[in-house]
C-alpha positions in Angstrom: -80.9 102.9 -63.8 -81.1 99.5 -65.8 -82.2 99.2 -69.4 -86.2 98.8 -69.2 -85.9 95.8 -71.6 -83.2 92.8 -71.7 -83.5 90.3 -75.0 -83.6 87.3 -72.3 -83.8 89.3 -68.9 -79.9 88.8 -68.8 -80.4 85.2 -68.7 -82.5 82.8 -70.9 -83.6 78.9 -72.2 -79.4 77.9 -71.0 -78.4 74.2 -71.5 -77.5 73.4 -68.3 -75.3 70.5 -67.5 -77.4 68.4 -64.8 -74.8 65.7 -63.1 -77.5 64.7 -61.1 -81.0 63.8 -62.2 -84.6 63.7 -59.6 -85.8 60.1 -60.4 -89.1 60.1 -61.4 -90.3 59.3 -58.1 -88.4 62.4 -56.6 -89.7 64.4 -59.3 -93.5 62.8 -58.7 -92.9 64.2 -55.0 -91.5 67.9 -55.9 -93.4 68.6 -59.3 -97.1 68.1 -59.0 -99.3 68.7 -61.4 -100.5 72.5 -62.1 -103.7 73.4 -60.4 -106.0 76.3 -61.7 -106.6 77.1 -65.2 -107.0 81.3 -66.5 -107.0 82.8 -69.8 -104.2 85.1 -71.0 -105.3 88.9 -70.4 -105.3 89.5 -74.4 -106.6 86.8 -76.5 -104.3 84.8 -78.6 -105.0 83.6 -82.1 -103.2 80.3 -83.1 -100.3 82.5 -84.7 -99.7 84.6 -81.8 -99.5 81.4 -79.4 -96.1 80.8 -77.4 -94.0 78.5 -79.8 -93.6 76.4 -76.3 -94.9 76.2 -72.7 -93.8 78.9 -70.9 -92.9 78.4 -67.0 -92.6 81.0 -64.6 -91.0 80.0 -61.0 -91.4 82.3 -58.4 -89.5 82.3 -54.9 -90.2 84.4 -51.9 -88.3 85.1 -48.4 -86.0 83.0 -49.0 -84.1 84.8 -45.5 -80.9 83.1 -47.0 -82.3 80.1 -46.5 -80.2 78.9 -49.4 -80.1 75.0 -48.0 -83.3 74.1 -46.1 -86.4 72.7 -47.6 -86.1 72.8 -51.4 -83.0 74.7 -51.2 -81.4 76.4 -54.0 -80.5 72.9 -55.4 -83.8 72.1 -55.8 -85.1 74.7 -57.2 -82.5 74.5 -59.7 -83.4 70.7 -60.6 -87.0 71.5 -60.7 -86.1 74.2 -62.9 -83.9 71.8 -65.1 -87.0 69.5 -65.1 -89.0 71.9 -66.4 -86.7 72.1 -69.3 -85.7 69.1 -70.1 -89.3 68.5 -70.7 -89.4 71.3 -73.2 -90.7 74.4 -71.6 -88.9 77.9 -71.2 -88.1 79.1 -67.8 -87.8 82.4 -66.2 -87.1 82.3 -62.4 -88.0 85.8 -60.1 -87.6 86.2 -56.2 -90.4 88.6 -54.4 -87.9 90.1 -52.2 -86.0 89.5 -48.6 -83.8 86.9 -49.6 -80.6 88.6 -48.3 -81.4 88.7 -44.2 -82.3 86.0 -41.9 -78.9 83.5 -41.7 -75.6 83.8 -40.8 -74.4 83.3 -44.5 -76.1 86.7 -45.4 -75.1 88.4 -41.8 -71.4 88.1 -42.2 -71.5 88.7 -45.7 -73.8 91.9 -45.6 -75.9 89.5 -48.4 -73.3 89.7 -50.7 -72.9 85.7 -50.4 -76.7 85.3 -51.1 -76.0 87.7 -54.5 -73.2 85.5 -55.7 -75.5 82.2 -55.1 -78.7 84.2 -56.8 -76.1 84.8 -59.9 -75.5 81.1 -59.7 -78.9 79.9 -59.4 -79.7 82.4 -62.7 -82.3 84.6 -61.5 -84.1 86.7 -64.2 -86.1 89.8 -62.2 -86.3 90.3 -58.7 -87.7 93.0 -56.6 -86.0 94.4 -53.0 -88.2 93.6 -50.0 -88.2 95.7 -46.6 -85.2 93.1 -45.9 -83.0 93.7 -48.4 -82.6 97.1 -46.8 -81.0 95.4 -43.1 -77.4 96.3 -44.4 -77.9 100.0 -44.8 -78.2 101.7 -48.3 -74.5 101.6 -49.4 -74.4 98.2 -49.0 -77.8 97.7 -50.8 -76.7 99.5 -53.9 -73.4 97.3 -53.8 -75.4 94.2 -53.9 -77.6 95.8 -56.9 -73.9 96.5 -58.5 -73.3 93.0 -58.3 -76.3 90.8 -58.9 -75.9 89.9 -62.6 -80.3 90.3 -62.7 -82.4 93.4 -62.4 -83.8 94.5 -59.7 -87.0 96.4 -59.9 -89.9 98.6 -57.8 -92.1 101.3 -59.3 -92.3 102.6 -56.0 -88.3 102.9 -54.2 -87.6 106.4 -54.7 -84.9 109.0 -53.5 -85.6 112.6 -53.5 -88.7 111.8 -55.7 -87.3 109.7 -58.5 -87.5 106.6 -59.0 -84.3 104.5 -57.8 -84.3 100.8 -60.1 -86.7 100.8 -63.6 -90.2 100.1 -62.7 -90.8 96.9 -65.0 -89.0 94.7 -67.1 -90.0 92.6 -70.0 -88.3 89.4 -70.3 -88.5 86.9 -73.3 -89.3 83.2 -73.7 -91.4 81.1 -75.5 -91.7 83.9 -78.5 -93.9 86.0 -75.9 -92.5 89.0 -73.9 -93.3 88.3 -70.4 -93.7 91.9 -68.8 -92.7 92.1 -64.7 -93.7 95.3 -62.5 -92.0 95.5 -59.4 -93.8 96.9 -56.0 -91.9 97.3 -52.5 -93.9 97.0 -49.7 -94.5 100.8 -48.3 -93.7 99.7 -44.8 -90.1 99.3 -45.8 -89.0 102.5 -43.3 -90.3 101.3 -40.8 -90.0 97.6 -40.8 -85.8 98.1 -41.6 -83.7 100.7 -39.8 -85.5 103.9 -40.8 -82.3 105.9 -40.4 -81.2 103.9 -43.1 -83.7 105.9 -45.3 -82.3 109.1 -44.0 -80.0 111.8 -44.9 -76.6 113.0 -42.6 -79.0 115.9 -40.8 -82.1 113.0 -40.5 -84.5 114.1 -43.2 -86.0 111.5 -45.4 -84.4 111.3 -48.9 -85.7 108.0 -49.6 -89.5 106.9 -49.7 -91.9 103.7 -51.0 -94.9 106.1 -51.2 -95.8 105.7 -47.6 -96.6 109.1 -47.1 -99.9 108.8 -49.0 -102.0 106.7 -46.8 -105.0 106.2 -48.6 -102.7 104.0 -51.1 -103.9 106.1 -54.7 -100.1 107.2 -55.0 -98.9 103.7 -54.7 -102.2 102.2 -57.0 -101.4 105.1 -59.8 -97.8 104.6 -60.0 -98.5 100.5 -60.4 -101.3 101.4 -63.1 -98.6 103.4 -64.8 -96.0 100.9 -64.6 -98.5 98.4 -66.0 -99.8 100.3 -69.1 -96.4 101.3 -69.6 -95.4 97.9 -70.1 -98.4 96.9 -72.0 -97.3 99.7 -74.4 -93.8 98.3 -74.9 -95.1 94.9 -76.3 -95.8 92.8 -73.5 -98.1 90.1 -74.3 -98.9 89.0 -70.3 -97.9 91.2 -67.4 -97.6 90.0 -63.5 -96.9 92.2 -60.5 -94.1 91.0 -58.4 -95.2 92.2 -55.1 -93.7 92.2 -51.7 -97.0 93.5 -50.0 -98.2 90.5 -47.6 -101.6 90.0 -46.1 -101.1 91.6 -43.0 -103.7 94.0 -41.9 -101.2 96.3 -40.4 -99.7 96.9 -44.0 -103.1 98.0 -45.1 -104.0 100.3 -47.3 -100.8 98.4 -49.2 -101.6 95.0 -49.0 -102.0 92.6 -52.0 -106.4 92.9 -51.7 -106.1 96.5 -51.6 -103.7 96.6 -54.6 -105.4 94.2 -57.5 -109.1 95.8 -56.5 -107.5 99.3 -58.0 -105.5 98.3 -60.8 -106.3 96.4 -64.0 -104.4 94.7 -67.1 -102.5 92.0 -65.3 -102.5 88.5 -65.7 -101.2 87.5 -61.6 -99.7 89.0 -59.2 -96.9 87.4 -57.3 -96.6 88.3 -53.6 -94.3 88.2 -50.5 -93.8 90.1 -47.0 -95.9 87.8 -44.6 -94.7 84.5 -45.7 -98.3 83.2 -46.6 -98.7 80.2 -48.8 -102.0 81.6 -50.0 -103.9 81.2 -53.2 -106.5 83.6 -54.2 -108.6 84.2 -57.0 -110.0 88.2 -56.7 -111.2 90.7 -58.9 -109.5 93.6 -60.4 -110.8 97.1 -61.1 -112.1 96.2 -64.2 -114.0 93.0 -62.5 -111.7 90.3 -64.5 -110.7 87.6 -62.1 -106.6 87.6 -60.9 -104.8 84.8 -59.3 -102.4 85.8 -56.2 -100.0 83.3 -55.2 -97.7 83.5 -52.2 -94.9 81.1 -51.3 -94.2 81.0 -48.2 -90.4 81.6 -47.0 -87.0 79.7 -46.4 -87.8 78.4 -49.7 -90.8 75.8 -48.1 -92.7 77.0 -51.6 -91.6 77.5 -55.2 -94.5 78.7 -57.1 -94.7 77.8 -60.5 -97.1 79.5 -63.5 -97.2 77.7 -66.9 -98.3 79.4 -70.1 -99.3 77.1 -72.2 -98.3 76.8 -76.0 -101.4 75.1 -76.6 -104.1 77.6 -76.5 -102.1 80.5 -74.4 -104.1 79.6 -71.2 -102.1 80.1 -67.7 -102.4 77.3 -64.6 -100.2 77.8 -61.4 -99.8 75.7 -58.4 -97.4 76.3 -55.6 -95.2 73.1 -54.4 -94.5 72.8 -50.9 -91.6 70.5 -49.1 -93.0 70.3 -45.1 -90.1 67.9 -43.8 -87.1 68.8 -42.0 -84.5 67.0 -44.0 -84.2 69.3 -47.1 -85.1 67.8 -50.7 -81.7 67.7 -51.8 -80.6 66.1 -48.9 -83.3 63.7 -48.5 -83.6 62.8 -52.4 -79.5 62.9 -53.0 -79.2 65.4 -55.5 -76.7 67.0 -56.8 -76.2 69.4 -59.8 -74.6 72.8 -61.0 -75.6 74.6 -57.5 -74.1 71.9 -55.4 -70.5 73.3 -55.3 -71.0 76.7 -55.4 -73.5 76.2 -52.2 -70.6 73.8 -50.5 -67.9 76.4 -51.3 -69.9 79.6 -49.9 -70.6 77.5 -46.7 -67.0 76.5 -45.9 -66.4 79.9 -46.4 -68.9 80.6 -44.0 -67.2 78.2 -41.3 -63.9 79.8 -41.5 -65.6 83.3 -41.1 -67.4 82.4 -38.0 -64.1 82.5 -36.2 -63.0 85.6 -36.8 -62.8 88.5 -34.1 -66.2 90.8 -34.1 -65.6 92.5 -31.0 -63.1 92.5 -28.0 -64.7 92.3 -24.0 -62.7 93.5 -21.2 -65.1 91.6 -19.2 -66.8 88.2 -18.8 -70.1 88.5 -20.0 -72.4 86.1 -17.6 -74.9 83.9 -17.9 -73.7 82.1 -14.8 -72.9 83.5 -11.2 -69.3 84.2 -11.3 -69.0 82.6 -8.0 -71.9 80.7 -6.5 -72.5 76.9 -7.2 -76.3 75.0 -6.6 -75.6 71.9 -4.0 -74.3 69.6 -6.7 -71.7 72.3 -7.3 -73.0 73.3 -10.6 -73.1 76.6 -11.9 -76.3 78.8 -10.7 -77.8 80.4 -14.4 -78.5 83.5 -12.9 -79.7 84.9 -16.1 -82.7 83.0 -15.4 -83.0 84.5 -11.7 -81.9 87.7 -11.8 -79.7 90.6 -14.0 -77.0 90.0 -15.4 -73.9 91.6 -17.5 -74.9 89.5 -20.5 -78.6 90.1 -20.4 -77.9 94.0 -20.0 -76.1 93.7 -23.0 -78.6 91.5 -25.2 -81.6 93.9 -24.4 -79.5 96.9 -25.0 -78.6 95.7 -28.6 -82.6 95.0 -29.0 -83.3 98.6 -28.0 -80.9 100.3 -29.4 -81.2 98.8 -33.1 -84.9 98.9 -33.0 -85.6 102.3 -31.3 -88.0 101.1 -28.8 -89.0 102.2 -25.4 -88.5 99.3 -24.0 -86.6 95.7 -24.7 -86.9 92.3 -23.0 -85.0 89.2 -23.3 -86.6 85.8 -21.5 -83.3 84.3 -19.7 -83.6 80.8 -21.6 -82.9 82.3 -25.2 -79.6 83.8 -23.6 -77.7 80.2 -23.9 -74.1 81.0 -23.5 -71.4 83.4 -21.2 -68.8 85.2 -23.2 -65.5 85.1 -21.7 -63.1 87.8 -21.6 -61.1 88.5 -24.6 -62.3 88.5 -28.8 -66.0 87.8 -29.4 -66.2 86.1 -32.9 -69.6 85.6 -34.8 -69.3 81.6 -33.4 -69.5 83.4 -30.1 -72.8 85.4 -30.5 -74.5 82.3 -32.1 -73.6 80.2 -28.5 -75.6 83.3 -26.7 -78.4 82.9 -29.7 -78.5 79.3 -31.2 -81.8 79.9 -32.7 -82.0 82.6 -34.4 -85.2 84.2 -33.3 -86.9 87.0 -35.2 -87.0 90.3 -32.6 -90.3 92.2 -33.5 -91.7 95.5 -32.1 -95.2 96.1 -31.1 -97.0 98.7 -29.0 -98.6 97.4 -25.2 -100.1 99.2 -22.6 -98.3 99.6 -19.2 -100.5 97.0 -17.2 -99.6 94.4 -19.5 -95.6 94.9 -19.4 -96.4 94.9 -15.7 -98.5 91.4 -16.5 -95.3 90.2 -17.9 -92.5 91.2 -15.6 -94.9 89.5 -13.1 -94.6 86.4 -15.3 -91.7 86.7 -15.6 -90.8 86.9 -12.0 -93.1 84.2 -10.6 -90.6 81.5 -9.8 -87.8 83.6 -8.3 -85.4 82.4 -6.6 -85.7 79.0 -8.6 -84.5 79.4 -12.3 -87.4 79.5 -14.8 -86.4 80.5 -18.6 -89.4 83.0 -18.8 -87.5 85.4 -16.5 -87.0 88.6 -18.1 -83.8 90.4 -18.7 -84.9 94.2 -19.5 -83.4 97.9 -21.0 -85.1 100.6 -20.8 -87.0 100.1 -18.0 -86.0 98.9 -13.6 -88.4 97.0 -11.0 -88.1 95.4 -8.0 -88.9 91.9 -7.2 -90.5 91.3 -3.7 -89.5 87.9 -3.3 -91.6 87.4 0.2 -95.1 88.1 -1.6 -96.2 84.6 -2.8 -96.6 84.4 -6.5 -100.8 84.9 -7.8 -100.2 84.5 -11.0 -102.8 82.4 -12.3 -102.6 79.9 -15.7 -104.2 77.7 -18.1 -104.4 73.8 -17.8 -101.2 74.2 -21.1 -99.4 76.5 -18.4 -100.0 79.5 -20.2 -101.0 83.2 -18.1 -104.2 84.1 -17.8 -104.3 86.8 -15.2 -103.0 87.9 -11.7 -105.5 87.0 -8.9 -103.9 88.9 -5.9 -101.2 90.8 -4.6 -97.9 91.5 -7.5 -94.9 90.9 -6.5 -93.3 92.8 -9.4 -93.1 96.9 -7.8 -91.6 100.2 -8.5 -91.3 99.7 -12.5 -90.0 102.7 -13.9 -89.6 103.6 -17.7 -87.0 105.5 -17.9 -87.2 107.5 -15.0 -90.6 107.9 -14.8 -92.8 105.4 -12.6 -94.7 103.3 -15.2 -98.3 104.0 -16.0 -100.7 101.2 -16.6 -102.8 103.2 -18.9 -99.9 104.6 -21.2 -98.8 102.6 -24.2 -95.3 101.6 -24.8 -93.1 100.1 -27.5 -91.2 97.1 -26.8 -89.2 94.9 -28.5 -88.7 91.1 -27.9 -88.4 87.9 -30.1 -91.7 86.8 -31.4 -91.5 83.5 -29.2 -92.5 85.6 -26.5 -94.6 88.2 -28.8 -96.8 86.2 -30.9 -96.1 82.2 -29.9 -97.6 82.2 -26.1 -93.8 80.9 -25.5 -92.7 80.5 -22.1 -96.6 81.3 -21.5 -96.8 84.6 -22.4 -100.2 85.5 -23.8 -100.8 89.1 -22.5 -99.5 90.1 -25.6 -102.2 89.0 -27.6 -103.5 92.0 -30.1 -101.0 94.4 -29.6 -100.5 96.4 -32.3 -97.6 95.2 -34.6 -95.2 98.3 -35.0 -92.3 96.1 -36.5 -92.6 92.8 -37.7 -89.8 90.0 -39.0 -87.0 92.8 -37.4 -84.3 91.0 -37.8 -82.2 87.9 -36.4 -81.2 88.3 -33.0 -77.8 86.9 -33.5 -77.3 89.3 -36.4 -78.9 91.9 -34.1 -76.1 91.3 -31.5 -73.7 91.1 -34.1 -74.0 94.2 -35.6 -74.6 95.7 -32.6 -70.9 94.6 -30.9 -69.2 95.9 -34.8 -71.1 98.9 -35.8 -72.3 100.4 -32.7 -70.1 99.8 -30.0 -67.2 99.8 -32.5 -65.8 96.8 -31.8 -65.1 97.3 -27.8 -67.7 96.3 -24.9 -67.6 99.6 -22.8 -67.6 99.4 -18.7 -70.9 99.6 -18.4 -71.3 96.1 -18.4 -68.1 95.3 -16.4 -70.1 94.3 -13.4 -71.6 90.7 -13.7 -74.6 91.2 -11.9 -75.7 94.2 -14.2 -75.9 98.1 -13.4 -79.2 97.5 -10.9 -82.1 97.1 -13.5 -83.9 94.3 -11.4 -83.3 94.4 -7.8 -85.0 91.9 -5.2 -86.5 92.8 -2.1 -86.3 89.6 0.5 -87.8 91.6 3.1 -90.8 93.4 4.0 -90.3 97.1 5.1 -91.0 98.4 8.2 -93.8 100.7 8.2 
């Protein structure tokens, strides 16, 4: 474990070369003035006052996002801003920052680690994300961050894994940071992550308790205990979300049972929301969220004046990112350049090997212009057995499904590189797991199936599951003036579904995985997934899902299972009625 209390958190007030300054107009656009005004949990008296303005910048979700929106060039100008104008800084990341590109997927996050040492992060906490690599690599990229990370609530075998809080310097005040993971963390990474070599649970974020007291108690402690070694203000660093699934853990539930905090920083469901709620004790907390892909910085400024606190968060909506858009350049601008050339010459190396052409096309037949035919959009294929099977496998549901149109891209025979699996996924959908009953899979394989024979992206590639398509019934699924389903008036073309090997039952509830385009976004139409219960949200990537799918679990080699291009007989269509 860490020492509980750094001088400067590892990293303090450093004069920073800037080569590169934001204009005042840029800096008009990114730093806006702070919003709400709070007193300091303790009183000050003019001698115990912060000898400057003390600003705290909090980032969130940053998925390794490490170039888009501000980007981890902005936020280091902003930060520069903030000092060149005389305050102290501290910088601390709510978790999930090393999951959800390509740069952290080849790298296993180390890449994200090196650019966090960079950037000069002072406290962060893990979030359920930071778990996607497996435990030994976790505890490497711990090793090699040069911050702390912290959680009052990570434990294996009982004890606590990292320190529960740190206190950090600046302005003459000790700034005190408790850390909380969200308790979902089993379940939202790989659980057997979490597991020993016979499958019992050695590691735990107080999940087990699901009225939330263990997880409120331990926090309390961690806060007093903090308060005890000196710190003048004290913020939880959260990655707890407002989701109701994570209740009795989300951020509500957590500040209306503790007290002695001045704000509580949060993460987990990418919110940008500002709330003002009271604490146990009735005194009145500000919660700030910030979003994700680093869209947000939030920012809390202590002021030397009277030792009042004001926080905002800053928000960049447009597609070019700031640095791009503005022209900025400073101390992060070659480290970020170097990592990503890096990056490029990575993407061609060999993942996996395939005896086989993996299909999105039919191998042989050509449409009247003599194009190819996408039968991934039609009917099985090698390609889309694979996909689903990846999604299954890695998230341990029932049941997987893949629409044809996100599968963008055969793979030849021979080496599958990482470039390779990002042609088949281009856009990096989140997969996400959630629980449905078996009348609406049916719903959705009808969907799905409407427009057979003609292509339609909907169409869904499946594992875990087989049904037949009986072309000759005319299509009654019914839709909205947008397209969208809304029900199935007559006769369902979509027969004999098995799960398994057992026929499926409407009634029964199921778990299936998809990406959230399908899930949650009515794409391609789908809405009969509306309310399901969320089981897994945010999974991960679907390219880095395949990826890791093609290295760790098949080992490298595409087995013959999928050497037949039109699939092992999942989705069979019936042209013909039979005879009585």
């Amino acid at each position: 474990m860490r020492k509980a209390e750094l001088d400067h958190c590892g990293r303090h007030n450093g004069h920073r070369g800037i080569r590169h300054h934001l204009t005042r107009m840029a800096c008009a656009a990114a730093v806006m003035a702070l919003g709400m005004t709070l007193s300091g949990y303790g009183a000050e008296t003019e001698a115990e006052l912060p000898e400057k303005d003390i600003v705290i910048m909090v980032t969130s979700d940053v998925h390794c996002g490490v170039e888009q929106n501000f980007g981890y060039v902005g936020l280091k100008q902003i930060q520069n801003t903030f000092e060149e104008d005389g305050a102290d800084t501290l910088l601390v990341d709510d978790g999930d920052f090393s999951q959800g590109e390509v740069i952290g997927m080849t790298t296993k996050g180390e890449a994200v680690i090196d650019l966090m040492n960079e950037v000069g992060y002072d406290v962060v906490i893990p979030g359920n994300h930071d778990f996607d690599y497996g435990m030994d690599q976790f505890n490497q990229n711990v090793e090699e961050a040069e911050f702390p990370f912290i959680s009052c609530n990570f434990r294996k075998e009982g004890k606590l894994v990292l320190d529960p809080w740190m206190i950090c310097e600046a302005g003459g005040k000790k700034i005190g940071f408790v850390g909380v993971t969200t308790p979902t963390t089993v379940i939202t990474s790989t659980p057997k992550y979490f597991q020993d070599e016979n499958g019992n649970y050695i590691y735990d974020f107080m999940e087990r308790d699901t009225t939330g007291e263990e997880l409120f108690t331990a926090v309390q402690n961690a806060v007093d205990d903090v308060r005890k070694n000196g710190a003048d203000y004290v913020f939880i660093m959260a990655h707890l979300g407002n989701e109701e699934r994570c209740a009795p853990w989300t951020y509500a539930n957590l500040i209306s049972h503790i007290s002695g905090i001045d704000g509580f920083f949060d993460g987990h469901s990418h919110d940008t929301d500002e709330v003002t709620m009271k604490d146990k004790d009735g005194k009145e907390v500000f919660r700030m969220a910030v979003g994700t892909k680093l869209n947000c910085i939030g920012c809390v400024r202590i002021s030397a004046e009277d030792g009042s606190i004001s926080h905002d968060v800053y928000s960049w909506g447009n597609k070019v990112s700031m640095p791009e858009l503005v022209g900025i350049e400073n101390e992060l601008t070659d480290p970020i350049e170097t990592k990503m050339e890096e990056l490029k010459e990575e993407l061609g190396e060999a993942i996996a090997i395939t005896p086989y052409d993996l299909l999105i096309d039919d191998p042989t037949a050509v449409d009247g212009r003599g194009m190819p035919i996408r039968i991934v959009r039609i009917a099985e294929t090698n390609l889309g057995d694979l996909c689903t099977d990846a999604i299954r496998f890695t998230t341990g549901a029932e049941v997987a499904l893949s629409n044809g149109g996100a599968i963008r891209k055969s793979i030849p025979a021979g080496s599958i590189s990482y470039m390779d699996v990002l042609d088949v996924y281009p856009f990096g959908n989140q997969i996400s797991v959630i629980e449905v009953t078996g009348q609406q899979l049916l719903d959705a394989l009808e969907w799905g199936a409407r427009m057979v024979p003609t292509e339609n992206g909907c169409f869904l590639q499946v594992s875990g599951l087989s049904y037949e398509i009986h072309t000759y019934v005319e299509s009654s699924c019914t839709s909205d003036e947008y397209g969208a389903f809304t029900g199935v008036s007559g006769e369902y073309r979509v027969r004999n579904v098995k799960v398994g090997d057992e026929p499926l039952d409407l009634k029964k509830t199921y778990t299936v995985a998809c990406i959230n385009y399908i899930l949650f976004e009515h794409g391609d139409g789908y809405t009969m997934f509306d309310g399901c219960k969320v089981v897994k949200k945010d999974f991960m990537l679907d390219n880095e899902l395949m990826s890791s799918y093609l290295k760790d679990n098949l080992e490298g080699v595409v087995p013959e299972q999928y050497a037949d291009p039109y699939g092992e007989g999942r989705i069979v269509a019936v042209e013909k009625p039979e005879k009585p």
